[in-house]
C-alpha positions in Angstrom: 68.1 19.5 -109.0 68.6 21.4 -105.7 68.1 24.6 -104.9 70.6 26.5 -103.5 70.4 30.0 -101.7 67.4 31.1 -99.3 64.7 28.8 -99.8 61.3 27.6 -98.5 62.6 25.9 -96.1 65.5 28.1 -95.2 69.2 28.6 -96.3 70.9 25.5 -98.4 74.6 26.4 -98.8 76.9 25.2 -101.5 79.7 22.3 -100.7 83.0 22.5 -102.4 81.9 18.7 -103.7 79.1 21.1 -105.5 80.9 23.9 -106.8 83.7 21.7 -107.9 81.5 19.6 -110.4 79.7 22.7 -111.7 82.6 24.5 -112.7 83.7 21.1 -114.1 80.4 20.9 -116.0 80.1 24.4 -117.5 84.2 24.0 -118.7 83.1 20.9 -120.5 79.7 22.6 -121.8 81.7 25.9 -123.2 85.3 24.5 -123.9 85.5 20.6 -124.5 84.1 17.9 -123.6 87.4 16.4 -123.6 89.2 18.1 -121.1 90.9 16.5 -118.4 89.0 17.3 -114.8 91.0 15.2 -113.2 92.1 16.5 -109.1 96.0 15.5 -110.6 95.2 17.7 -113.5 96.3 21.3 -114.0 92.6 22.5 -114.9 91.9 20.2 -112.0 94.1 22.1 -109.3 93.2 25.3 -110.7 89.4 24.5 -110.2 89.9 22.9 -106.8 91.6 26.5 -105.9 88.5 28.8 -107.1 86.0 26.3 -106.0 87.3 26.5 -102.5 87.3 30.6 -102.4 83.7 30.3 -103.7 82.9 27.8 -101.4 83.8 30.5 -98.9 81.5 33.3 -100.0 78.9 30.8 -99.3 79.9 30.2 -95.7 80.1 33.8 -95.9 76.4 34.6 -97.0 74.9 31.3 -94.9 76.7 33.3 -92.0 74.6 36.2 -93.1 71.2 34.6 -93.1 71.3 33.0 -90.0 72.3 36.2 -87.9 69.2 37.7 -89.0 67.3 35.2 -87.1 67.7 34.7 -82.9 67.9 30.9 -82.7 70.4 30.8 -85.4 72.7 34.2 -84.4 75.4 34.2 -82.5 77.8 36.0 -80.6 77.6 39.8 -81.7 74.9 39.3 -84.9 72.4 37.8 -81.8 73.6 40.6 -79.7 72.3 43.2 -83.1 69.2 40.6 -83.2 68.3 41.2 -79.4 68.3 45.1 -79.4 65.4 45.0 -81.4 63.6 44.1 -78.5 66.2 45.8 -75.8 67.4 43.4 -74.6 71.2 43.5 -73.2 73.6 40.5 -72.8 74.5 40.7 -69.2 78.1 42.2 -69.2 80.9 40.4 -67.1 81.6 41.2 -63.7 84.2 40.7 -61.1 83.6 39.8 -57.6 83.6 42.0 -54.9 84.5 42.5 -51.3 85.4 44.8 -48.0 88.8 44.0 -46.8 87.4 45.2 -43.4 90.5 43.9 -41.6 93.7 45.4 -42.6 96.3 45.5 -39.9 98.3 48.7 -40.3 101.4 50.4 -38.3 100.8 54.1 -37.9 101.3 56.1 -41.1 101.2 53.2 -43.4 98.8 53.6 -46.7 97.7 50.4 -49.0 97.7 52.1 -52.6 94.9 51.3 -55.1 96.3 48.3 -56.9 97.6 46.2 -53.6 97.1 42.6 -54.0 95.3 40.2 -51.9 95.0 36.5 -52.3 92.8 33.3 -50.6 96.1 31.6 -49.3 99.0 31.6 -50.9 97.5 30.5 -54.0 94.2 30.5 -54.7 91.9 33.6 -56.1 93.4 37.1 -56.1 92.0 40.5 -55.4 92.9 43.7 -56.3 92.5 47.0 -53.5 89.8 49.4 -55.7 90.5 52.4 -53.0 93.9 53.1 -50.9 93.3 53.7 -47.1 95.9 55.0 -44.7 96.3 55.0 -40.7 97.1 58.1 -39.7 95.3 57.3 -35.5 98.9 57.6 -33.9 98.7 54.4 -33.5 98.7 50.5 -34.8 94.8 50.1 -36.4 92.5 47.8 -38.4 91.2 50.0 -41.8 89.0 48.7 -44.3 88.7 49.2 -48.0 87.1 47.7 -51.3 88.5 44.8 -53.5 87.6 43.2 -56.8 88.6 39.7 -58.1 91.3 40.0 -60.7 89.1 37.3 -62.9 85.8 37.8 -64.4 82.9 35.5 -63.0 82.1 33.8 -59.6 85.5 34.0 -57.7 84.6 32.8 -54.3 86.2 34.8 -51.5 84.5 33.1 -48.3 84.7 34.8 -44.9 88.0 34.6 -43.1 89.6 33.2 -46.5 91.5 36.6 -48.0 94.3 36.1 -45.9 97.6 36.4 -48.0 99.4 39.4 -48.8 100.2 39.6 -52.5 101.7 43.5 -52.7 104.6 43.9 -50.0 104.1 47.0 -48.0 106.2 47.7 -44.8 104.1 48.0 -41.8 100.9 45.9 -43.6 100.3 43.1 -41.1 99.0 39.9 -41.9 98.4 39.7 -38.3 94.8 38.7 -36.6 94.1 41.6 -34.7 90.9 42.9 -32.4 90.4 46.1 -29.9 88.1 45.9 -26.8 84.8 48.3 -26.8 85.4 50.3 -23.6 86.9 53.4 -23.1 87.7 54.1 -19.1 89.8 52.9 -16.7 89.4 48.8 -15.7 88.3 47.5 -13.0 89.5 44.0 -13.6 90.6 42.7 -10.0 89.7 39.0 -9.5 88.9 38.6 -13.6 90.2 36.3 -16.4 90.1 36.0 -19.8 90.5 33.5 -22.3 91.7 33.7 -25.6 92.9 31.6 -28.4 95.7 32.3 -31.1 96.4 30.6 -34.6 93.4 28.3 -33.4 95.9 26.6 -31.3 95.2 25.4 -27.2 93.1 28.5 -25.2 95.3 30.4 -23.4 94.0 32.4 -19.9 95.2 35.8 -18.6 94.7 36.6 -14.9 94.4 39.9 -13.4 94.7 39.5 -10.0 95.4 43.1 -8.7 96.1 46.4 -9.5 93.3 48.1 -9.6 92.0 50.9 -11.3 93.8 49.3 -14.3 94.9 51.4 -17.3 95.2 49.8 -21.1 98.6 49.8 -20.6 98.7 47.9 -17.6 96.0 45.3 -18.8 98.0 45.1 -22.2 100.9 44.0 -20.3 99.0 41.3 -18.0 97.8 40.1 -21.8 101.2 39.5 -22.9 102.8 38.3 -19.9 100.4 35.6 -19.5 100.1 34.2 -23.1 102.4 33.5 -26.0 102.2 34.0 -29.7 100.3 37.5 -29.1 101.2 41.2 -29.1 98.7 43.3 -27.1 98.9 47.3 -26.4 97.2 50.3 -25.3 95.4 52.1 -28.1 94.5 55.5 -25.9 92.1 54.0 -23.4 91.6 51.0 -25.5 93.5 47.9 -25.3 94.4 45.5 -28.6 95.4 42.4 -28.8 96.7 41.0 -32.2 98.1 37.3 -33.5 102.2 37.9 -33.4 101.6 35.6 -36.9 102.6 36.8 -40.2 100.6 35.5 -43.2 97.8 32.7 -43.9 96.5 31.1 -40.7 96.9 33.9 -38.6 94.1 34.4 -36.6 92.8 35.2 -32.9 89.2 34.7 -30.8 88.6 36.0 -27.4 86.8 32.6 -25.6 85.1 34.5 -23.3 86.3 35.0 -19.2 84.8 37.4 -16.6 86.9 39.9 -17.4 85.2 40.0 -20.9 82.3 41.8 -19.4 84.5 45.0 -19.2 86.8 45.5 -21.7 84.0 43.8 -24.5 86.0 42.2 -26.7 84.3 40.7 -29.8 84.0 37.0 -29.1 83.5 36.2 -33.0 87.0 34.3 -34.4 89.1 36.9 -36.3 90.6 35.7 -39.2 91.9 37.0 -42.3 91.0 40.3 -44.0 87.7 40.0 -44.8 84.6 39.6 -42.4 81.9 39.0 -44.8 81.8 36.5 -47.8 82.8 38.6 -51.6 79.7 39.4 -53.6 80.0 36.6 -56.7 80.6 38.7 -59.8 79.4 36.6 -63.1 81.2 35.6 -66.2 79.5 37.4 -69.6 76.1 35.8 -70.6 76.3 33.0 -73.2 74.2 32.9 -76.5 71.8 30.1 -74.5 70.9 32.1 -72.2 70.7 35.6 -74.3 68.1 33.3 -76.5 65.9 32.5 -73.7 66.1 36.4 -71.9 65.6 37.9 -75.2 62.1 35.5 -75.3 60.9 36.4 -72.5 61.4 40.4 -73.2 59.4 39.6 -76.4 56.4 37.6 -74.2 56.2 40.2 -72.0 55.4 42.9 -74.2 52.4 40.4 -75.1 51.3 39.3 -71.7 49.0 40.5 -69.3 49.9 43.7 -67.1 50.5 41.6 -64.4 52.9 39.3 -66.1 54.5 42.0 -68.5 55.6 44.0 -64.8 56.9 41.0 -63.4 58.9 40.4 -66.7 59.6 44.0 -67.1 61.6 44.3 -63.5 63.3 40.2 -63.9 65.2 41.6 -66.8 66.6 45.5 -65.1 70.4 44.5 -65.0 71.7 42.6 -61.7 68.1 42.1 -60.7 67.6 38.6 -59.1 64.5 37.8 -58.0 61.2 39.7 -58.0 58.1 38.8 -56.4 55.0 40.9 -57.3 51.6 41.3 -54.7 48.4 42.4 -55.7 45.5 44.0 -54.5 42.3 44.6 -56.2 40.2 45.2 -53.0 38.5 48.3 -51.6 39.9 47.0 -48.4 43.7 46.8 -47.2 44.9 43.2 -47.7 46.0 40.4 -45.1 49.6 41.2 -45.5 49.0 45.1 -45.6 48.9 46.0 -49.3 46.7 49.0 -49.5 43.3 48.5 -51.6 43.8 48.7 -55.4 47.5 48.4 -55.4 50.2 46.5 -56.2 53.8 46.0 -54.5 57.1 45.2 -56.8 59.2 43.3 -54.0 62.9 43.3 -55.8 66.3 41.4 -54.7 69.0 43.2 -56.9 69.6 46.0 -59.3 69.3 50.0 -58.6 66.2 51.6 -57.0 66.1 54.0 -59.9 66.1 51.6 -62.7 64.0 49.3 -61.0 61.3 52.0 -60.2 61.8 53.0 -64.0 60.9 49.4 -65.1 57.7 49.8 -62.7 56.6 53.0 -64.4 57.4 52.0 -67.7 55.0 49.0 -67.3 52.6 49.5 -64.9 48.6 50.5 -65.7 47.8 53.9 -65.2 45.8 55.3 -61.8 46.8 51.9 -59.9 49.5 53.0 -57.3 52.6 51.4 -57.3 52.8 50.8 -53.4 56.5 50.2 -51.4 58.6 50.6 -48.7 60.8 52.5 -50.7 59.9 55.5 -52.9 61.5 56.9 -55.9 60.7 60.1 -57.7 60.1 59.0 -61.9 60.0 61.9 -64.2 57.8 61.1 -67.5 57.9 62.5 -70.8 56.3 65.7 -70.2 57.7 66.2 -67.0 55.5 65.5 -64.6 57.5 63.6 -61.4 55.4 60.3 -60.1 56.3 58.8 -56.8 56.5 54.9 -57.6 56.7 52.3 -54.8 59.2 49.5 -54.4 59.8 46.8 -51.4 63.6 45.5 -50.7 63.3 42.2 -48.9 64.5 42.1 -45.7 67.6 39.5 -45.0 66.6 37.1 -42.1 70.2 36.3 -41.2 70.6 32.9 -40.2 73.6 31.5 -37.9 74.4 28.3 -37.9 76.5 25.9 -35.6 76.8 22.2 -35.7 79.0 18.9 -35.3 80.5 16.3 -37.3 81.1 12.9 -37.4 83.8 11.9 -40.1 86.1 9.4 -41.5 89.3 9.2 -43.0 88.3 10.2 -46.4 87.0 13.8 -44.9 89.2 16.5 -47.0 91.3 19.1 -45.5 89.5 21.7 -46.5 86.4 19.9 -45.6 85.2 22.6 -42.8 85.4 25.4 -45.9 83.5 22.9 -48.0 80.5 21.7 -45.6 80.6 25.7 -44.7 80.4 27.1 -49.0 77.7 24.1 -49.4 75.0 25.3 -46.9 75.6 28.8 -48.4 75.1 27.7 -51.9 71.6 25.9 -50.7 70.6 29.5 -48.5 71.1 31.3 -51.9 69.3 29.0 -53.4 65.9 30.6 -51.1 63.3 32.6 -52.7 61.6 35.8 -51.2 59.2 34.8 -48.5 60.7 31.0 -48.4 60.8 29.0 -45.2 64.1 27.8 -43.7 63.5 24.3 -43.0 66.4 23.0 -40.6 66.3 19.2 -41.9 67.3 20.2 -45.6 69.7 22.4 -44.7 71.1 19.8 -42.0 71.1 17.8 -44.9 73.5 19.8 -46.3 76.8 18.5 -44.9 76.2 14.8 -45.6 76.7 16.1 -49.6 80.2 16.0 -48.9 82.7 13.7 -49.1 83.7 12.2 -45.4 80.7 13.5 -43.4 79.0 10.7 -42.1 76.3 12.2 -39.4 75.5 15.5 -38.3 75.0 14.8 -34.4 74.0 18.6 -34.0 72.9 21.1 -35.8 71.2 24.3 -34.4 70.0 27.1 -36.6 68.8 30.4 -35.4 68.5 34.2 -35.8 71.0 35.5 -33.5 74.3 34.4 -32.5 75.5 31.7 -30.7 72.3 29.5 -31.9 70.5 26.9 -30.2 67.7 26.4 -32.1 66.4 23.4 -33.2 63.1 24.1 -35.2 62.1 25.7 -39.0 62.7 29.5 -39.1 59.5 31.2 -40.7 60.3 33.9 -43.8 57.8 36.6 -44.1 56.4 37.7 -47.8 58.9 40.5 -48.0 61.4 38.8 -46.8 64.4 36.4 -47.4 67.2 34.4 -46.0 71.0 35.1 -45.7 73.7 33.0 -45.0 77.7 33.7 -45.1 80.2 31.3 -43.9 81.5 33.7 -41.4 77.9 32.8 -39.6 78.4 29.2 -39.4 80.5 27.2 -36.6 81.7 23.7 -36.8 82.3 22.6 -33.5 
């Protein structure tokens, strides 16, 4: 006969088959033998409808059981099951961004709530702050953004081009302003410049000195088409006449360049710098496995338990913990009986708490960032920390393609070799063959006759880039050039 209920071996519910045929059988036992059970019966109906409410309560306590238990809960029970231990499910997040170049006419403000969008299209942001230009004159502003969606809403340098929220006097526009602040002297000079990524276009200035903004605004304009240049006081501008997704503008260099300093980088759309990838709420999985490792680290050694203790502070990403149990500073400058917490992600303060929470006592918690933990009586301890450094890599390189290469195969090869840089732990190596690997991952690419990787600008090197121990690699797209 089975048993039913908790058991040895765990929970064994009731089936409807099962309650059915006992409520059948006790009928039979107390009333008559005789009685018709039958599912086309009335007392057959009638026990089909009770059996199935019962059948329910069962569900109902198996439910029960299994959310007392962490491989077996779910959803809020496991959440209930986890803060015995305290541990959190990691909450949803939205991406987020600077909108570092918005075009705005004199006087005009971008309300909180303005809408921003990767082409016409594609993923949508939302203004957090409003900004205004009130310079007197036509100005680039920045302000923050957040995805309107929950999770990893890519937002790729250049890409938040599209004006969602229709404000007079917002420009679309690709626009850039020159560094110096005098009077020009620009006889003899030239520049070159490039709109819409279309043919490079060259000014002349070929007298007239001393030259004022106004007058090398006007030489701008008369000698190019598809831009709109001005004086900004002493400064000069010079913007894409474009409205909306495409618009864009990149000084190409020129001897005249080396006075007014205009930014040779490409200018397009409204942000600079890739959005930081927000994350969708944790699933049960993954709560299991974090909830586990809260649990082994209350049992592991100190070493282990810290490590563990700082992984799991909220938005913490990577953690890398040095030792030293020496009398004598270490090779890579840990001082003797210390230990360094080197941290990618989450709050100094709640990191430093996780550090003071776990760490032995009298062992100093050594860093290159200090924050002041109060403990329970009081008493404030100075407790060490390291941020890794980002090593910023640029990267430029060349193609070779066929005819099944995508459109939008420059954003892919370009959101590919980001994805692998992310992929680099503190203090790992950039090796240049995996990441000119890279391209060949994407549909159409058949050779990479180029590829130079370096540190600063314009890069030309050719060889691995070497990533201290308190350090780590960053890559956006707005670093990387396909020629």
């Amino acid at each position: 006969m089975t048993t039913y209920g908790v058991t040895s071996t765990g929970f064994v519910k009731k089936d409807l088959e099962a309650v059915v045929n006992e409520i059948g059988e006790d009928q039979q036992d107390l009333i008559s033998p005789t009685l018709n059970l039958l599912n086309s019966g009335v007392i057959g109906k009638n026990n089909g409808i009770f059996a199935d409410q019962i059948r329910q309560m069962w569900d109902l306590a198996e439910a029960v059981y299994a959310s007392r238990y962490p491989d077996s809960a779910s959803g809020a029970s496991l959440d209930s099951v986890c803060s015995i231990t305290g541990y959190r499910r990691e909450e949803p997040e939205r991406s987020s961004v600077t909108l570092d170049r918005l075009y705005l006419d004199n006087g005009v403000t971008i309300p909180i709530d303005s809408v921003v969008s990767v082409g016409p299209s594609g993923a949508r942001f939302i203004t957090t702050a409003a900004v205004t230009n009130s310079s007197g004159y036509k100005g680039t502003y920045s302000t923050t953004a957040e995805s309107e969606e929950y999770g990893e809403i890519n937002g790729y340098s250049g890409t938040i081009d599209t004006i969602q929220t229709s404000i007079s006097g917002w420009s679309a526009a690709a626009a850039l302003t020159c560094a110096t602040a005098e009077t020009y002297s620009l006889d003899g000079t030239s520049l070159t410049l490039q709109v819409d990524q279309g043919a490079t276009q060259t000014v002349t200035f070929a007298a007239g000195n001393p030259w004022s903004a106004s007058d090398v605004a006007t030489q701008i304009e008369a000698d190019t088409t598809g831009v709109d240049s001005y004086a900004v006081g002493t400064y000069v501008r010079v913007a894409s006449d474009t409205e909306g997704t495409g618009s864009a503008i990149k000084i190409t260099g020129g001897t005249a360049n080396a006075v007014l300093v205009f930014v040779t980088d490409l200018i397009k759309g409204f942000n600079s710098e890739d959005a930081v990838p927000g994350n969708l709420e944790e699933l049960d999985p993954s709560v299991r496995i974090n909830r586990l490792n809260t649990v082994r680290a209350a049992g592991s050694s100190t070493f282990e338990a810290l490590k563990a203790a700082v992984t799991l502070v909220d938005d913490v990403d990577q953690v890398i913990l040095y030792e030293n149990d020496k009398h004598y500073f270490s090779s890579d400058g840990l001082p003797p009986n210390s230990f360094e917490v080197v941290a990618l992600g989450g709050t100094d303060v709640d990191v430093a708490q996780a550090i003071f929470d776990t760490k032995p006592l009298g062992i100093r918690s050594w860093g290159s960032t200090v924050v002041a933990i109060d403990d329970s009586q009081g008493f404030s301890h100075d407790i060490g920390l390291t941020r890794p450094t980002e090593i910023i890599l640029h990267i430029k390189l060349t193609l070779t393609i066929d005819s099944t290469y995508p459109v939008d195969g420059d954003a892919l090869v370009k959101a590919a070799l980001v994805a692998y840089a992310a992929t680099l732990t503190i203090g790992v190596d950039a090796i240049i063959l995996q990441f000119k690997a890279i391209p060949l991952t994407i549909t159409g690419v058949v050779d990479v006759p180029t590829f130079y990787m370096d540190i600063v600008p314009d890069p030309t090197g050719t060889a691995n880039i070497s990533i201290g121990v308190r350090e780590i690699v960053s890559l956006s797209t707005g670093k990387i050039v396909i020629v």
